[in-house]
C-alpha positions in Angstrom: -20.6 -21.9 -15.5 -20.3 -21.9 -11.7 -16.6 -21.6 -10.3 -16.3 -22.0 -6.6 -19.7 -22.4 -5.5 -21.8 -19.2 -6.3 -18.7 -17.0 -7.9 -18.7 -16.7 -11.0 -15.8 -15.6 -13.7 -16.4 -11.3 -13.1 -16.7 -12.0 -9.7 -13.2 -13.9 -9.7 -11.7 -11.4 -12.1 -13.0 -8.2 -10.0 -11.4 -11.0 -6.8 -8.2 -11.1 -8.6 -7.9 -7.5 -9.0 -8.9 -5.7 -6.1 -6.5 -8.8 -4.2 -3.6 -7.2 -6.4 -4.2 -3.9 -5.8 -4.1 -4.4 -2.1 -0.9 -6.4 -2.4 0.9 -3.6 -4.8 0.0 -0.4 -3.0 2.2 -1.0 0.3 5.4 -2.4 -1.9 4.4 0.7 -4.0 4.2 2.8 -0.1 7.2 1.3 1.2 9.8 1.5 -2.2 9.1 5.0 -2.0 9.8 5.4 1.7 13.3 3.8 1.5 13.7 6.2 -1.7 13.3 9.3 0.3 14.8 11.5 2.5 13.6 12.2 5.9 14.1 14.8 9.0 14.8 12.4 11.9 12.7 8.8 12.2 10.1 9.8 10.2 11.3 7.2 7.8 11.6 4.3 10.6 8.3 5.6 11.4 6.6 5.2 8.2 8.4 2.5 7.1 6.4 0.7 10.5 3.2 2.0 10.1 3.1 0.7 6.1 4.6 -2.9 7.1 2.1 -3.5 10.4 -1.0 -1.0 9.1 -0.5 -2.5 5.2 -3.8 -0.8 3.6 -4.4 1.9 6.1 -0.5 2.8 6.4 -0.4 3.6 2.8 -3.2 5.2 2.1 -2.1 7.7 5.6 1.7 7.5 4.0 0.2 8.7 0.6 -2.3 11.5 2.1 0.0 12.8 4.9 3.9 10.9 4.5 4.8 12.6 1.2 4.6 16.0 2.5 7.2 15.3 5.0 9.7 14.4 2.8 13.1 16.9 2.7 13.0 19.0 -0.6 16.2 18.8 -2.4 
């Protein structure tokens, strides 16, 4: 059975899921941000680069944000 031309139902299902994982990850990035604590603007900062950088910003938040967060 053809769906949509040439895609077929894995294609749509593998569609589907990468789609939702690259919606998730920045509300994942940015719930996390507003969680946290801070020194100074970092979390203005990060909070920008996840909302206008979506994919890239949380991936850089993930690798390099988390290590700036205050230790309580």
């Amino acid at each position: 059975m053809i769906l949509l031309g040439f895609i077929g139902p894995q294609e749509l299902i593998m569609i589907l899921i990468i789609s939702l994982f690259l919606f998730i990850l920045p509300i994942i990035a940015l719930v996390d941000i507003i969680r946290s604590e801070f020194t100074g603007n970092n979390k203005i900062v990060w909070v920008l680069i996840v909302i206008f950088f979506n994919i890239i910003g949380s991936i850089l938040y993930f690798l390099m944000g988390r290590n700036q967060k205050v230790k309580n």
